[in-house]
N, CA, C and O atoms as CSV, one atom per row, in Angstrom:
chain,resi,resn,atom,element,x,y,z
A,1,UNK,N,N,0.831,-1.179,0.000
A,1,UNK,CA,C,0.000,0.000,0.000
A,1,UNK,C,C,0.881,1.250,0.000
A,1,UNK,O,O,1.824,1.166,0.787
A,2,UNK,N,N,0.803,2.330,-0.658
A,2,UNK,CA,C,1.745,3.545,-0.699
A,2,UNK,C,C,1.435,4.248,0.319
A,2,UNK,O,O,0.343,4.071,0.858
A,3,UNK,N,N,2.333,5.191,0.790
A,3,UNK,CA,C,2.142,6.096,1.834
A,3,UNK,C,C,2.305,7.503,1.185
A,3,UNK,O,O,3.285,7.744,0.479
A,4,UNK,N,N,1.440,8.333,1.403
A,4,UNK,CA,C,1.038,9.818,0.739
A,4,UNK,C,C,2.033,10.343,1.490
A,4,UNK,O,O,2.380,9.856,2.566
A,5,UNK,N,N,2.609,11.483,0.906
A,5,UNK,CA,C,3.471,12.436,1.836
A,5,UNK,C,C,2.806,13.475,1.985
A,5,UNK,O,O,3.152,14.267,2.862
A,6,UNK,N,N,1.468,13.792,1.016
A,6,UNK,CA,C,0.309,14.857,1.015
A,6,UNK,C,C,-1.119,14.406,0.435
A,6,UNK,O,O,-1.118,13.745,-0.603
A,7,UNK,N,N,-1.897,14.614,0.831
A,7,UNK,CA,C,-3.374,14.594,0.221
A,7,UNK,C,C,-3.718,15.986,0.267
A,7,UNK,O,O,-3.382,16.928,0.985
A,8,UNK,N,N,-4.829,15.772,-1.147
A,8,UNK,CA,C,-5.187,16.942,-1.392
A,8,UNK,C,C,-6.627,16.731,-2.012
A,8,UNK,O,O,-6.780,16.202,-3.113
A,9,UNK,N,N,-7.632,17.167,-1.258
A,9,UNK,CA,C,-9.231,17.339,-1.976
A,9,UNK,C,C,-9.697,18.376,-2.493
A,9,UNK,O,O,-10.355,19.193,-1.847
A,10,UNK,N,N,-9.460,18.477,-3.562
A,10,UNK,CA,C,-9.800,19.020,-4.819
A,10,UNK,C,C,-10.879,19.895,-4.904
A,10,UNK,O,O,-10.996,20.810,-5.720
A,11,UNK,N,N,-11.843,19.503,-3.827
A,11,UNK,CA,C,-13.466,20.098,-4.156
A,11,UNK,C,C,-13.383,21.313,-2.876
A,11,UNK,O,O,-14.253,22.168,-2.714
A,12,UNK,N,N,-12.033,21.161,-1.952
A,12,UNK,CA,C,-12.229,22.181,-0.913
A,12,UNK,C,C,-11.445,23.237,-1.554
A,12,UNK,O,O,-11.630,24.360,-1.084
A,13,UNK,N,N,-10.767,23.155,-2.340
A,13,UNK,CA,C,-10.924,24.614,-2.991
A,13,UNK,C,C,-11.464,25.346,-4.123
A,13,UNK,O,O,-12.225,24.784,-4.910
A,14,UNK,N,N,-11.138,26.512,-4.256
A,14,UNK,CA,C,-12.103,27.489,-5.245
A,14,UNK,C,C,-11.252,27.015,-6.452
A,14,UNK,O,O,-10.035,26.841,-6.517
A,15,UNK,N,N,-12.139,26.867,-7.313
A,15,UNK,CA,C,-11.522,26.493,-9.032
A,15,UNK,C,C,-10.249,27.234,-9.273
A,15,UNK,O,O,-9.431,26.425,-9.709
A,16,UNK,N,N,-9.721,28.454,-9.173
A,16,UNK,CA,C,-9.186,29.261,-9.631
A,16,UNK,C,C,-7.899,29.110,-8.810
A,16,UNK,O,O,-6.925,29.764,-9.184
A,17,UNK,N,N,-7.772,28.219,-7.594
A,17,UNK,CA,C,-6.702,27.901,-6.891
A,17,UNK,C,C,-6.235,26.312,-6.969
A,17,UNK,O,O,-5.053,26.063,-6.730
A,18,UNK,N,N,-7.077,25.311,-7.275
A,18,UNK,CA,C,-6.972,23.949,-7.086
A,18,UNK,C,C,-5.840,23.467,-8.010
A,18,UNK,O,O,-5.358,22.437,-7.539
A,19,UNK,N,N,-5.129,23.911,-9.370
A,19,UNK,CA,C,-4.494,23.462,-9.843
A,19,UNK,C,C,-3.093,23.924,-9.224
A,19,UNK,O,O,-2.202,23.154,-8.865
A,20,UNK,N,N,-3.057,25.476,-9.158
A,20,UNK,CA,C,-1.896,25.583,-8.425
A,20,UNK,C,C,-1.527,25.333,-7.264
A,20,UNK,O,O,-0.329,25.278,-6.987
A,21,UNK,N,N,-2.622,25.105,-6.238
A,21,UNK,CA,C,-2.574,23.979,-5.542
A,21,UNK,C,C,-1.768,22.670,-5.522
A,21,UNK,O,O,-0.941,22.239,-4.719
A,22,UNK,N,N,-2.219,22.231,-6.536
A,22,UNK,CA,C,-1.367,20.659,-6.785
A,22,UNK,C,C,-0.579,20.648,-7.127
A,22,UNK,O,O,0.044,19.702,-6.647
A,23,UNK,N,N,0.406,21.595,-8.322
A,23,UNK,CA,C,1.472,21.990,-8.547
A,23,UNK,C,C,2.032,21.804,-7.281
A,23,UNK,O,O,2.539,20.734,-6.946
A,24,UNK,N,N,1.969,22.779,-6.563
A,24,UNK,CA,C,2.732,23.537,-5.540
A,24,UNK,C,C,2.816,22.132,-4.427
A,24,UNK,O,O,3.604,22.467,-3.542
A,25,UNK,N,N,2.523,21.320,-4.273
A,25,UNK,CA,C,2.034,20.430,-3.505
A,25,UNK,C,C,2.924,19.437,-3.984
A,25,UNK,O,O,3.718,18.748,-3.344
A,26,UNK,N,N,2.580,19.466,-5.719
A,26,UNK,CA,C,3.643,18.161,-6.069
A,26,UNK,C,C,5.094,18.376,-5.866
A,26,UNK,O,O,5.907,17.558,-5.435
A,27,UNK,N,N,5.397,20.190,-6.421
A,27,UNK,CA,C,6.802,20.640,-6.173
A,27,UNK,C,C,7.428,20.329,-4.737
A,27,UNK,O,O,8.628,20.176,-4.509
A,28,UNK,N,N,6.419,20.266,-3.844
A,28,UNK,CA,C,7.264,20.160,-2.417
A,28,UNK,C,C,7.506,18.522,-2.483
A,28,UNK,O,O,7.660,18.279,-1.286
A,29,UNK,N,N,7.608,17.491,-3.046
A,29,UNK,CA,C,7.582,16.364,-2.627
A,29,UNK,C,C,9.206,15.615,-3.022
A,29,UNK,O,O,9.853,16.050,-3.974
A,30,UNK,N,N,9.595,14.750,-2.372
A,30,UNK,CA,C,10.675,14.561,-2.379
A,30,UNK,C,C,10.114,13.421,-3.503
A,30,UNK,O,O,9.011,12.875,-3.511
A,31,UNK,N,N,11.674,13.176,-4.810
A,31,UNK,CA,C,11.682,11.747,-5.461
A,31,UNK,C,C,11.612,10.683,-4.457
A,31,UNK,O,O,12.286,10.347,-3.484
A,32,UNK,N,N,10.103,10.104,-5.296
A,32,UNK,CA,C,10.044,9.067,-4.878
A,32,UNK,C,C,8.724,8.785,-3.644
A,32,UNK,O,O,8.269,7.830,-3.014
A,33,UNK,N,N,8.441,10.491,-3.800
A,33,UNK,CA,C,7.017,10.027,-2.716
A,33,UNK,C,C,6.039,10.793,-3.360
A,33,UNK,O,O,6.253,11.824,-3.998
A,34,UNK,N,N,4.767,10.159,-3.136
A,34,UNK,CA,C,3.761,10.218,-3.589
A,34,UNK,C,C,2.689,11.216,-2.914
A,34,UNK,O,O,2.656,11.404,-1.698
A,35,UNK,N,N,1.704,11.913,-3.946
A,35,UNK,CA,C,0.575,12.464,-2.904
A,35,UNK,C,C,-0.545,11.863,-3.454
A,35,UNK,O,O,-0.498,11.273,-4.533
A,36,UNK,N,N,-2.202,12.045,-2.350
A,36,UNK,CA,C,-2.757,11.464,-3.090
A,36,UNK,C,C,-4.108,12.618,-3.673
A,36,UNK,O,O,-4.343,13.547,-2.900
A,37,UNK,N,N,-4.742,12.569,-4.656
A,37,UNK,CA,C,-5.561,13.937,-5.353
A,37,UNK,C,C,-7.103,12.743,-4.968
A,37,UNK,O,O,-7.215,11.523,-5.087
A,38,UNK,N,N,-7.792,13.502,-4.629
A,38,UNK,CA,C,-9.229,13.167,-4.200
A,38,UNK,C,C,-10.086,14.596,-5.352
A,38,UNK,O,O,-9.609,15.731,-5.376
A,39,UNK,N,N,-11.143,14.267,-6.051
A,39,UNK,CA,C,-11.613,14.892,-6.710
A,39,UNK,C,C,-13.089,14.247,-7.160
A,39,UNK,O,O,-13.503,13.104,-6.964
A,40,UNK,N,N,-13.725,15.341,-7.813
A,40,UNK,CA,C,-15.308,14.672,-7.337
A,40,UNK,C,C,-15.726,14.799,-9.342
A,40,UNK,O,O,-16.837,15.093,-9.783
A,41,UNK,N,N,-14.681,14.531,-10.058
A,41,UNK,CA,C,-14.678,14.133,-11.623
A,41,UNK,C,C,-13.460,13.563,-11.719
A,41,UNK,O,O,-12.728,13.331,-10.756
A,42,UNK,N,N,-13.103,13.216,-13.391
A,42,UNK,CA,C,-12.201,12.282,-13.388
A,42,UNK,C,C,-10.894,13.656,-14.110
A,42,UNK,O,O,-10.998,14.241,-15.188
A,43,UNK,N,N,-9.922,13.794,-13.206
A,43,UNK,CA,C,-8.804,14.569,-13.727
A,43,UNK,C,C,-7.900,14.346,-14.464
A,43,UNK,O,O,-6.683,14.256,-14.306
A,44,UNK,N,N,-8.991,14.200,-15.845
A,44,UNK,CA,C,-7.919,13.737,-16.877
A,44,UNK,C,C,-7.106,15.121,-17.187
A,44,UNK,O,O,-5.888,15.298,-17.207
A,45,UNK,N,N,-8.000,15.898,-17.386
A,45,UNK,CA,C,-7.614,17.497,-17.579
A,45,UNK,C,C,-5.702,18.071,-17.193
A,45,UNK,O,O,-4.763,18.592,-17.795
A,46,UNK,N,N,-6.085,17.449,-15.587
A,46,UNK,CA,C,-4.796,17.544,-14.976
A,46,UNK,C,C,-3.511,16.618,-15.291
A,46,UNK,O,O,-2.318,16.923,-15.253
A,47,UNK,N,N,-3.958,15.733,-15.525
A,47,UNK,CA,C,-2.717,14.794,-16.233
A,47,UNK,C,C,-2.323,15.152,-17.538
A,47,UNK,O,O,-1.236,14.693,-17.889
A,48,UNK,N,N,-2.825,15.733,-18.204
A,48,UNK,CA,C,-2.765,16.389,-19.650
A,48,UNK,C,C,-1.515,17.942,-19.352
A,48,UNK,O,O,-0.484,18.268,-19.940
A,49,UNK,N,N,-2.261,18.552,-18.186
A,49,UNK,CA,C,-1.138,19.399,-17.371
A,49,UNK,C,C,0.004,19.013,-16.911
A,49,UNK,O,O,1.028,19.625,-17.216
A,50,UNK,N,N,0.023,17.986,-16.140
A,50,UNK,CA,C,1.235,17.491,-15.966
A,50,UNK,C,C,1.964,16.708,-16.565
A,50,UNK,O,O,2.987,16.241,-16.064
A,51,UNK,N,N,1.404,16.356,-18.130
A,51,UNK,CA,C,2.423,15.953,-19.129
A,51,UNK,C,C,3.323,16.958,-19.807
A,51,UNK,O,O,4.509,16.824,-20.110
A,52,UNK,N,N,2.254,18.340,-20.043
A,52,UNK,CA,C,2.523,19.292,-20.560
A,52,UNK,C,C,3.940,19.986,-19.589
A,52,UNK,O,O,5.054,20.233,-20.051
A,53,UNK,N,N,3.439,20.209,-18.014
A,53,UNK,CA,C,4.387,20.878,-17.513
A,53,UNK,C,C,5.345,20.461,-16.730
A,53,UNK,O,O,6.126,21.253,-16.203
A,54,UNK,N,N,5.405,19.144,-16.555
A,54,UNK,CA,C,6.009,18.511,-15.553
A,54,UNK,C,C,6.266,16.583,-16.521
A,54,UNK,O,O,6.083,15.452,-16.069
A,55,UNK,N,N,6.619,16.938,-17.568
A,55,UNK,CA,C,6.971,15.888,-18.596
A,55,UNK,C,C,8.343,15.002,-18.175
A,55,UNK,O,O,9.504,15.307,-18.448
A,56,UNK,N,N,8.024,14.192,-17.668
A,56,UNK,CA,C,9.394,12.983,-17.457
A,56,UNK,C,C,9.250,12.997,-15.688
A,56,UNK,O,O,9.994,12.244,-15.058
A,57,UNK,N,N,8.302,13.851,-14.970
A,57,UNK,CA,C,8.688,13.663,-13.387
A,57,UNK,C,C,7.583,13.216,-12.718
A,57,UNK,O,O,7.649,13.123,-11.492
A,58,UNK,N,N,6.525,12.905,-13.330
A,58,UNK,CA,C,5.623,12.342,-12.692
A,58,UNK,C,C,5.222,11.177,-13.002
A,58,UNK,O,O,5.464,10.789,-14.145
A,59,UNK,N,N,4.389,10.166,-11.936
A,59,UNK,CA,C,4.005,8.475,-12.284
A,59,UNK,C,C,2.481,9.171,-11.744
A,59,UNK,O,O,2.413,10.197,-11.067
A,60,UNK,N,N,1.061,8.193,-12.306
A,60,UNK,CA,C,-0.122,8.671,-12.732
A,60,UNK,C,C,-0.973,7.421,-12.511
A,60,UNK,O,O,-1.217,6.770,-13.527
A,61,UNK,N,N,-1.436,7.006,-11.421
A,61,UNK,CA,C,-1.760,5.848,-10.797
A,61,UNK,C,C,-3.386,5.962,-10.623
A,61,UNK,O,O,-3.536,6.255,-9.437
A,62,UNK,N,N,-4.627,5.873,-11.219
A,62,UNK,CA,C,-5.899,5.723,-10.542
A,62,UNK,C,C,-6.222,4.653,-9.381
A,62,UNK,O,O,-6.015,3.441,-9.438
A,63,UNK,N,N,-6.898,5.542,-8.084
A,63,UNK,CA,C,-6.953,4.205,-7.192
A,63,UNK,C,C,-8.319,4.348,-7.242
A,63,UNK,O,O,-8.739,3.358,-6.643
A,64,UNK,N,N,-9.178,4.949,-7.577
A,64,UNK,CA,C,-10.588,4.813,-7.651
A,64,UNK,C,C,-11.224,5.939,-9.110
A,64,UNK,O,O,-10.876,7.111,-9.250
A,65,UNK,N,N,-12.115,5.248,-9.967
A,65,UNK,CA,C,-12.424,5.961,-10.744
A,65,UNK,C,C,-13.810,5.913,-10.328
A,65,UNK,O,O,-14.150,4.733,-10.235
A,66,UNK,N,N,-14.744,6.708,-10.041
A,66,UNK,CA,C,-16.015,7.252,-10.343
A,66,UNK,C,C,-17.109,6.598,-9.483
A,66,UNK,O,O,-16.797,5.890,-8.526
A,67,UNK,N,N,-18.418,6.835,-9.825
A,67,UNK,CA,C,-18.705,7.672,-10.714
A,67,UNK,C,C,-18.813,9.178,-9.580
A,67,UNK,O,O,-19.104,10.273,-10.061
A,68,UNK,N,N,-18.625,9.060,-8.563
A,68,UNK,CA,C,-18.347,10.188,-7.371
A,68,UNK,C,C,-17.503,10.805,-7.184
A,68,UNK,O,O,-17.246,12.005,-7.092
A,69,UNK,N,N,-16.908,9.672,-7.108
A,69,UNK,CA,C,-15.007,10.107,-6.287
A,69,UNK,C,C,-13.997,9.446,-7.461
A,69,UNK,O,O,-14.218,8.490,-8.204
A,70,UNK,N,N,-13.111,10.085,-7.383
A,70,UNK,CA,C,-11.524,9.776,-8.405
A,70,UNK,C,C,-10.713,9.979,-7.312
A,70,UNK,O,O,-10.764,11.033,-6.678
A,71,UNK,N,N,-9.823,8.897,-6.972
A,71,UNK,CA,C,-8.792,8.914,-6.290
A,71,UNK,C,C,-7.471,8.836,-7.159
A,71,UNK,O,O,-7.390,7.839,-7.877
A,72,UNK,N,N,-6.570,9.614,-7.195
A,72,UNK,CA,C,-5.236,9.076,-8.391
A,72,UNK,C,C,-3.807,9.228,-7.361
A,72,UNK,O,O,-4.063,10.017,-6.452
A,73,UNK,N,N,-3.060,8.941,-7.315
A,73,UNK,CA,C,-1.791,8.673,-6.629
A,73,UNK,C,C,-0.662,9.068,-7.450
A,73,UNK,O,O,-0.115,8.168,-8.087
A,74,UNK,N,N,-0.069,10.629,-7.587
A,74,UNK,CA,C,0.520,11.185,-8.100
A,74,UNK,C,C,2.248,10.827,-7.894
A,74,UNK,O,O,2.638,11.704,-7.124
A,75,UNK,N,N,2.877,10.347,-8.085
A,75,UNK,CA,C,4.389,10.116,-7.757
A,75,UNK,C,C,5.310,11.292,-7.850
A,75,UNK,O,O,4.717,12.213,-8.413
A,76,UNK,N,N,6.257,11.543,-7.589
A,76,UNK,CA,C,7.357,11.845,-8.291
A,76,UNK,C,C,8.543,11.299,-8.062
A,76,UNK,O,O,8.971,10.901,-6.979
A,77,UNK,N,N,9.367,11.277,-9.683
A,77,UNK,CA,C,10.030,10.303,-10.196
A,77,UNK,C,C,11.326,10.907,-9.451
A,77,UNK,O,O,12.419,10.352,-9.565
């Protein structure tokens, strides 16, 4: 079972902060530990972001898809 070094629920913040949010969240994480993103759709959106901006440092794990909750387990490499 992985151990999060951060969780982050998605729906407690305002749209206009939640991505830089997770950025900022993933930037603090040491290689090799994981956070986990709780969200109430499926964040494909955001993985599309973090191919775009963060290309070669992240691993992209779903631990629950839908139709409520999306759990995904963000790494860094």
């Amino acid at each position: 079972m992985l151990q999060f070094a951060a969780k982050i629920n998605a729906p407690d913040f305002p749209p206009r902060e939640k991505h830089p949010m997770i950025f900022k969240t993933f930037d603090e994480l040491k290689s090799g530990e994981f956070m986990e993103l709780t969200n109430d759709h499926d964040p494909r959106p955001l993985q599309y972001q973090f191919m775009m901006e963060r290309q070669d440092q992240f691993t992209w794990e779903y631990l629950e898809e839908g139709p409520d909750v999306w759990r995904v387990a963000i790494g860094k490499k």
